[in-house]
C-alpha positions as MATLAB code, in Angstrom:
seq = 'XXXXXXXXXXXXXXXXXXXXXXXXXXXXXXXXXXXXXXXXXXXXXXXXXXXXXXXXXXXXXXXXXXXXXXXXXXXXXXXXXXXXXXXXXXXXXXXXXXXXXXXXXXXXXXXXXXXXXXXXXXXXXXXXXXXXXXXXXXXXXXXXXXXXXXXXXXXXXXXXXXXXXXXXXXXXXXXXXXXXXXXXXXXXXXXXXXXXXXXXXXXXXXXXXXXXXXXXXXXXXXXXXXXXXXXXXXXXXXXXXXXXXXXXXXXXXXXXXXXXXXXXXXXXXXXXXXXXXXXXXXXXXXXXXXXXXXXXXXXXXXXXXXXXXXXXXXXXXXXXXXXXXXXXXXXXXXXXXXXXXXXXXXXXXXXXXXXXXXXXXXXXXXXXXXXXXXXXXXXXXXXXXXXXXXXXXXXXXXXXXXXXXXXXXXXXXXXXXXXXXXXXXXXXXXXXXX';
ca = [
      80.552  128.481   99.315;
      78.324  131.080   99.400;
      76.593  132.342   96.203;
      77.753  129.319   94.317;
      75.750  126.448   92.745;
      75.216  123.095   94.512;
      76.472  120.233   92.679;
      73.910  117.534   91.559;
      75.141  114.190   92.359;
      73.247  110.773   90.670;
      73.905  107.487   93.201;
      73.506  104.237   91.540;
      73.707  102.165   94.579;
      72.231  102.657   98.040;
      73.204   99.759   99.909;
      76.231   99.642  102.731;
      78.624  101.886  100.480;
      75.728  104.147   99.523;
      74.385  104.610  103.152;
      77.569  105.584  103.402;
      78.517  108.251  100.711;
      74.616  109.700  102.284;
      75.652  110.157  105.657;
      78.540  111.690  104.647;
      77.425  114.266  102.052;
      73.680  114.996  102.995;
      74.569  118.123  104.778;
      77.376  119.540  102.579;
      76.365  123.105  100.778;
      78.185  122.322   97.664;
      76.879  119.479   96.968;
      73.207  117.700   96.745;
      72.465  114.236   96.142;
      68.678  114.436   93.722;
      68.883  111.102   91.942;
      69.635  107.664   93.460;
      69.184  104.230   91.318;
      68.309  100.921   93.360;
      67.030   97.857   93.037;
      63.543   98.615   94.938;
      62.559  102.085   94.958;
      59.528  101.036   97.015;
      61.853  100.119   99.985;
      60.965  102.052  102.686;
      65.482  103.633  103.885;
      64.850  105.144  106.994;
      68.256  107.034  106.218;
      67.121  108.424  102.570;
      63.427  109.586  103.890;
      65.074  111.928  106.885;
      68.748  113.020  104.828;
      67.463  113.029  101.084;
      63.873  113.832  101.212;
      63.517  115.521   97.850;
      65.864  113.062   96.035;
      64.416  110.954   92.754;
      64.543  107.619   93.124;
      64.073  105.358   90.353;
      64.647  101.442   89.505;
      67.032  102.842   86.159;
      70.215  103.260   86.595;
      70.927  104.688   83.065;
      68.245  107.136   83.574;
      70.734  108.457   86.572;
      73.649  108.523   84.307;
      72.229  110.326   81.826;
      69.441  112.860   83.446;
      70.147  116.063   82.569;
      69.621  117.123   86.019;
      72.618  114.976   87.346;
      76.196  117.014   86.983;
      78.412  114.163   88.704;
      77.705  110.307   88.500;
      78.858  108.376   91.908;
      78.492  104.327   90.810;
      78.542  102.439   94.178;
      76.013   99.333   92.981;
      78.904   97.010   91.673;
      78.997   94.386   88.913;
      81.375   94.805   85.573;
      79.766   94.758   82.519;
      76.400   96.767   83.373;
      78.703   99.106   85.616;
      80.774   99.883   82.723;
      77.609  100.673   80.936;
      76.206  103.821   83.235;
      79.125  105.000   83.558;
      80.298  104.964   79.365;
      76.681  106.577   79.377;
      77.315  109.531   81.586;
      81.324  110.272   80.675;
      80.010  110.361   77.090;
      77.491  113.090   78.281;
      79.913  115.120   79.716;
      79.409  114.136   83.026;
      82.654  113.037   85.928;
      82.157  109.950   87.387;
      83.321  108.549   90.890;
      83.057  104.935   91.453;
      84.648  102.476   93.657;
      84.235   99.336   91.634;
      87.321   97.528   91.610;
      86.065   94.388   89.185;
      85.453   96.834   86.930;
      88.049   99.070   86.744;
      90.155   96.002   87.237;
      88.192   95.214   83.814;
      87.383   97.887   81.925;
      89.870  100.834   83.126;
      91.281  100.811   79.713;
      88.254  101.632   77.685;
      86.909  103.599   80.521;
      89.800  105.892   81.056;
      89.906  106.115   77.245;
      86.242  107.418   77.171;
      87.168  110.311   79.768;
      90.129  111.426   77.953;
      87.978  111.557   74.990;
      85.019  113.536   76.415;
      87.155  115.568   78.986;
      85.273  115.051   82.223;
      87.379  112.947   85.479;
      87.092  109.434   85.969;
      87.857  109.091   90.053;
      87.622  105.526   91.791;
      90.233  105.753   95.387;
      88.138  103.510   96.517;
      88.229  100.920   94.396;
      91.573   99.620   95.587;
      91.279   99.764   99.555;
      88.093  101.701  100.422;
      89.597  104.498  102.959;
      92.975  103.799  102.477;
      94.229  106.785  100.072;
      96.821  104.446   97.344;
      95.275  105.918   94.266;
      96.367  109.534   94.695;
      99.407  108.870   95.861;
     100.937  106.553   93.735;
      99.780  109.466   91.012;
     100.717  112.277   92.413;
     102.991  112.453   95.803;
     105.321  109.332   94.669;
     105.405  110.597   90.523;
     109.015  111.074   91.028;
     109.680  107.579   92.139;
     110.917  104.340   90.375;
     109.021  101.970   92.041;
     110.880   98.957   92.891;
     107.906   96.435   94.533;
     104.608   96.807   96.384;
     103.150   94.477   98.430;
      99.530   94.589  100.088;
      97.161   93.129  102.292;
      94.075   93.906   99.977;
      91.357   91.357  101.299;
      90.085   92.114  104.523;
      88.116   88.620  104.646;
      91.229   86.561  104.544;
      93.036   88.898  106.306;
      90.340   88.533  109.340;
      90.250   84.679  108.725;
      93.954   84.237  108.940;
      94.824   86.432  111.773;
      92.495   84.618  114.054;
      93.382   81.214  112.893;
      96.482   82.203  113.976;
      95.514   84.162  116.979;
      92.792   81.351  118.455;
      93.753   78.072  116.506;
      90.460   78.694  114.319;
      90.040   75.541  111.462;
      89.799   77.415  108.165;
      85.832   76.552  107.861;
      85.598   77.779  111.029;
      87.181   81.277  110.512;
      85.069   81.563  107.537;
      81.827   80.594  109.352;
      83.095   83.663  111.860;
      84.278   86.234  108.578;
      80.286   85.841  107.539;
      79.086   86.429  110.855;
      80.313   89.398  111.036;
      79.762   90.657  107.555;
      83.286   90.554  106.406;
      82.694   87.855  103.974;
      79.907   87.558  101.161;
      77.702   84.436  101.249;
      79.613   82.983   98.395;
      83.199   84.271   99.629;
      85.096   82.446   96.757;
      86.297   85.903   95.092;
      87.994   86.632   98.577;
      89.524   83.852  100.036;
      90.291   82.027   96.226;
      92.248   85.237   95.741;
      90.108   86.946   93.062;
      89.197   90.204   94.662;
      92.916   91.163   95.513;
      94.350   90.642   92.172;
      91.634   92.889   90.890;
      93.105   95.650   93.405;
      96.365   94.703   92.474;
      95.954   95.147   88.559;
      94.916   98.672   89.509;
      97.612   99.399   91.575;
     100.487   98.020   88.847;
      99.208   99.965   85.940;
      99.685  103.469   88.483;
     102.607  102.062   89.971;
     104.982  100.208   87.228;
     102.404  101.886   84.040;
     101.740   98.427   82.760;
      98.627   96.540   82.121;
      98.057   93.121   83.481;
      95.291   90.944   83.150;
      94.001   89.232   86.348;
      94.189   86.476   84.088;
      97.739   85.966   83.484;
      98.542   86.909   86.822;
      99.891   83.568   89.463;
      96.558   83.276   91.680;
      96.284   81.509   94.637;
      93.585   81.655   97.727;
      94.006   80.780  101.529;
      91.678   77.564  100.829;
      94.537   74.952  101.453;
      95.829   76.429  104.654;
      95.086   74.786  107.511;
      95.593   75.515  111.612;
      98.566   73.358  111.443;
     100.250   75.517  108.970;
      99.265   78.971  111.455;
     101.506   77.104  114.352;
     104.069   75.862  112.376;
     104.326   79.378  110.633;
     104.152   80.635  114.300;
     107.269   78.236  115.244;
     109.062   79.351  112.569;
     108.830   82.743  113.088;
     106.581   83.572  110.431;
     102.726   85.016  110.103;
     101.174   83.805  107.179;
      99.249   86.191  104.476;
      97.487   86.707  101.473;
      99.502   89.244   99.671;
      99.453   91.324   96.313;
     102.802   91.156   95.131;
     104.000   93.066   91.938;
     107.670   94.108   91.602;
     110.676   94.741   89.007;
     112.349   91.368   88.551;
     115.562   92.680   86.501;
     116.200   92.167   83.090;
     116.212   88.918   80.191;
     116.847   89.071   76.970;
     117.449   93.204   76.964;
     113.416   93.411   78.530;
     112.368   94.284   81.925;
     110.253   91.938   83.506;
     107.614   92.140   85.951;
     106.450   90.124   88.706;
     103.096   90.213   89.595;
     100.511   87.904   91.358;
      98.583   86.672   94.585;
      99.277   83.967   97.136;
      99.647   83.732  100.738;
     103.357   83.954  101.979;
     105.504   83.036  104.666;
     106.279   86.944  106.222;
     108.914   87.343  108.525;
     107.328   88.904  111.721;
     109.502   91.672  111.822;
     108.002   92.760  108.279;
     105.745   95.457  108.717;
     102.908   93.605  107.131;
     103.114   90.773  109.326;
     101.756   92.888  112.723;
      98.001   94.066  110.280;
      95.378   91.991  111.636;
      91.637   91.162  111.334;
      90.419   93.196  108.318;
      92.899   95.777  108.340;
      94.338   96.664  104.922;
      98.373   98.239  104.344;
      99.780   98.334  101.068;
     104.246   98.438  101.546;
     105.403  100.411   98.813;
     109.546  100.558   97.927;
     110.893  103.826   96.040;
     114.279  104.623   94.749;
     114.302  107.797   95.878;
     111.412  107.714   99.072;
     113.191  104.199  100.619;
     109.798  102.255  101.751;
     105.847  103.220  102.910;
     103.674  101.509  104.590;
      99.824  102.889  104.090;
      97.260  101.162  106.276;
      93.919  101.591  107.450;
      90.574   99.712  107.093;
      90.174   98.230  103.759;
      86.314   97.826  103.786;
      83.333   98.787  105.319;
      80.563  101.107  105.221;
      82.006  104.647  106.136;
      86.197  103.821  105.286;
      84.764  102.816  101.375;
      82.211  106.280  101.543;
      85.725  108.084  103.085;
      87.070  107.424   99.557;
      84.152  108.229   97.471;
      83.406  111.119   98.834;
      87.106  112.345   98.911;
      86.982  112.065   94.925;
      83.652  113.683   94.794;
      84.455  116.917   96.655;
      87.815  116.933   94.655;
      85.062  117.107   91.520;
      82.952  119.445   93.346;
      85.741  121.854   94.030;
      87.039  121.611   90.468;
      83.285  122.267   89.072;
      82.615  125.168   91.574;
      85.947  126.997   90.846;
      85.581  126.637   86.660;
      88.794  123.871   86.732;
      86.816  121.035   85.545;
      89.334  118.972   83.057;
      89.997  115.484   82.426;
      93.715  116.300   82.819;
      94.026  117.515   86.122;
      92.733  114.209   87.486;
      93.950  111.784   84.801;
      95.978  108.602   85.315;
      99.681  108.198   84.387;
      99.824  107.188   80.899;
     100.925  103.756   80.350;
     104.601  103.073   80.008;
     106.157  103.586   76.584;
     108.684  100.211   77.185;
     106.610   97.382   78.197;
     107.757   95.093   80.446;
     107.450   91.187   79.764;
     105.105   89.100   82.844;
     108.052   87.029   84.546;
     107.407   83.725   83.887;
     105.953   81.428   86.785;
     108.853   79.065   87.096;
     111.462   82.031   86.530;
     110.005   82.803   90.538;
     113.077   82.842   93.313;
     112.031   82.002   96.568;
     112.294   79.968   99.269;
     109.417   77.671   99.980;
     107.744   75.716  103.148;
     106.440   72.199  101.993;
     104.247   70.628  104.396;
     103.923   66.605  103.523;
     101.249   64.371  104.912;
     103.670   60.893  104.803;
     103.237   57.065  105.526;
     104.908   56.501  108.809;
     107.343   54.160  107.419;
     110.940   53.797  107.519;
     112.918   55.776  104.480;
     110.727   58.539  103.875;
     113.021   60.744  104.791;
     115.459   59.573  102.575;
     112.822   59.281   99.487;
     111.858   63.244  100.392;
     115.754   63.956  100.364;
     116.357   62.289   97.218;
     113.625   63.899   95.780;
     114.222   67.149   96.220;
     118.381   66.397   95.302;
     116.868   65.475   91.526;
     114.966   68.953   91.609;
     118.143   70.753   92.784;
     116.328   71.606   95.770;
     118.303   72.541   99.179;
     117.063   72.040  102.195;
     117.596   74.230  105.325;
     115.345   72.124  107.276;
     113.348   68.799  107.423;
     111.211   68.409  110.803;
     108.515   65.645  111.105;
     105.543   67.219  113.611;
     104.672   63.181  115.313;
     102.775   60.462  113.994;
      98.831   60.883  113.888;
      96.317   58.818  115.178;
      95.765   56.792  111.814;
      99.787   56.142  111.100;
     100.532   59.495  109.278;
     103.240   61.995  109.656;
     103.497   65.654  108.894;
     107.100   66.239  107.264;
     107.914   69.911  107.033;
     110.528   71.314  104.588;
     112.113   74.582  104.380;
     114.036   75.648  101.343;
     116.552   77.797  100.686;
     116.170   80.089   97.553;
     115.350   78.604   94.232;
     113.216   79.054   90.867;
     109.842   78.191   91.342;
     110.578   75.306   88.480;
     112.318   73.119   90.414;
     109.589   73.444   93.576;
     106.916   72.135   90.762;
     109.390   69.496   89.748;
     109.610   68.338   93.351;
     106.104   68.682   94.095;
     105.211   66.490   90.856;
     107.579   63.901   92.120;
     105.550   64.127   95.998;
     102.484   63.928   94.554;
     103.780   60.494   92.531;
     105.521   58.934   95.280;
     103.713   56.106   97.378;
     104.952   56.661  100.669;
     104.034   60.554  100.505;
     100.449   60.634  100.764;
      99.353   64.409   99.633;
     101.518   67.513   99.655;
      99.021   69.415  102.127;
     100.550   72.780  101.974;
     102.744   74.879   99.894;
     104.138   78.633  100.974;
     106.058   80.945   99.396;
     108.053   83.118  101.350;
     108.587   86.984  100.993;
     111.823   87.926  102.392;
];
């Protein structure tokens, strides 16, 4: 490094990521943080007064974006529209940015990436996806000659945390989220995590690297952990099953001559011997299958103050390196273009799986036989029925497993539980990922 220029970074953000990204690049020759953005400037940070003494900090985070003093933009603040704002701002002045905002990559990735093709300069954001965890680069570079088949990830290291002790200490749900905010692994208002939100982000990312295809959160199959209960962590447990919030996006053959693809978010059913089924608390692992590499597993912390710097400042020094040795382009760190043959979003009811269908029931004599005739008019098959006792106030839970069928006929049933007098709510409804 010697004779060579430091790198001026701009921070727009100085909270738990930002501390972060500080720690880990205040002492680095090649680089020199000189402008940060935050909400209060006039907050005394014990951590920016003794690393970044001579650093300008200022309540505008366009000023950092656009200061002619700043060489690389790092966006670690959050949000989607204003985000995309700083950093349109400072790729249109020439300047790389590195951020890990997921919502609005998840968001505004298209126009983004766009706007750094157009302007040559590196738009980096690892960290978006599963802080520490490296997915980005590798599903870009190291698996390029793969067909990729299906990924599958625990992206949410709130639910993740909240299920793996509901199953690990009987926790109620509101319980294991009163725990998950304790200990700062879930937001005041958590509804993003555990209604599914902030994974499908992730996972929008990781199928436009991964199958080069665009999908909206929107049109993707969303569900949350909201409806699962400690009853469904021990019967999961008796079946031989962990339960999980998974990212799901995979090749589902052909119709009508065009590929399809599956994407979406719900917990599942997961064998135990899957690899998934053994990440706990807020661990992340994203299970990749390649034609040619067979299956990965990555895994690592998903979150958190230094894993989620780990990936920022990977991407910056990758900048840093490029800037210092006269290799700055957009195309050595651009994203794989999106797939010339687009591939049609599966339809929800064109789903095959098998399903767990937990009923809350009168305790009266024939529900059995309703539930079985029930699920005969949906062309559902049964591989078992087990009812878990009677409760207290003359209920019963009746548990069904399924054997493998289209989503569509699970609704039809389901329609036809909710409607029938004897069955008093259909408390619970799994997927499982074999």
């Amino acid at each position: 490094m010697s004779g060579k220029t430091a790198i001026r970074l701009g921070l727009i953000g100085c909270g738990t990521v930002g501390r972060g990204v500080v720690a880990l690049l205040a002492n680095r020759p090649d680089c020199q943080i000189t402008h940060i953005a935050v909400r209060s400037p006039e907050k005394h940070r014990d951590f920016m007064a003794e690393e970044l003494p001579q650093a300008t900090v200022c309540q505008d985070p366009m000023a950092v974006a656009t200061h002619p003093d700043v060489d690389v933009l790092v966006e670690v603040a959050g949000g989607v529209d204003t985000a995309e704002g700083w950093m349109t701002a400072a790729l249109k002045a020439g300047k790389p940015v590195v951020t890990a905002n997921k919502d609005c990559m998840a968001t505004h990735g298209h126009t983004l990436r766009a706007c750094a093709e157009q302007h040559n300069v590196p738009l980096l954001y690892e960290a978006a996806v599963a802080a520490g965890i490296p997915l980005v680069a590798p599903l870009k570079t190291s698996l390029a000659a793969n067909r990729i088949t299906r990924l599958a990830g625990i992206l949410n290291g709130t639910c993740n945390y909240m299920l793996t002790r509901m199953a690990q200490e009987g926790w109620g749900y509101s319980h294991a989220l009163e725990q998950a905010q304790a200990k700062g692994f879930a937001e005041a208002d958590p509804t993003n995590d555990v209604g599914g939100k902030d994974t499908a982000y992730k996972l929008s990312i990781l199928t436009r690297l991964a199958f080069g295809q665009s999908v909206s959160v929107d049109d993707m199959l969303l569900e949350g952990i909201t409806t699962i209960t400690d009853t469904d962590m021990q019967l999961a447990d008796e079946f031989g099953f962990a339960i999980k919030l998974l990212g799901i996006a995979q090749s589902a053959g052909e119709a009508l001559d065009v590929p399809n693809l599956d994407v979406r978010v719900h917990p599942v059913l997961l064998a135990k011997t899957h690899p998934l089924a053994s990440v706990a608390n807020e661990f992340n692992a994203l299970w990749v299958q390649g034609h040619a590499v067979g299956e990965l597993m990555f895994y690592g912390r998903g979150a958190g103050e230094l894993p989620t710097a780990s990936g920022v400042c990977g991407d910056v020094l990758s900048v840093v390196a490029a800037m210092q040795g006269g290799a700055l382009s957009h195309t050595a760190f651009a994203d794989p273009a999106l797939s010339n043959t687009p591939m049609a979003l599966l339809p929800v009811n064109d789903i095959a799986s098998r399903y767990y269908i937990r009923l809350v029931t009168q305790d009266t004599p024939g529900v059995v036989g309703t539930i079985g005739t029930i699920c005969g008019n949906a062309g559902l098959s049964l591989e078992s029925v087990i009812q878990q006792g009677v409760t207290n106030d003359g209920h019963a839970n009746i548990v069904l497993m399924t054997q493998m069928h289209m989503e569509g006929q699970c609704q039809q049933a389901l329609e036809a539980f909710n409607a029938c007098e004897t069955i008093e709510s259909v408390a619970c409804m799994l997927r499982v990922l074999d």
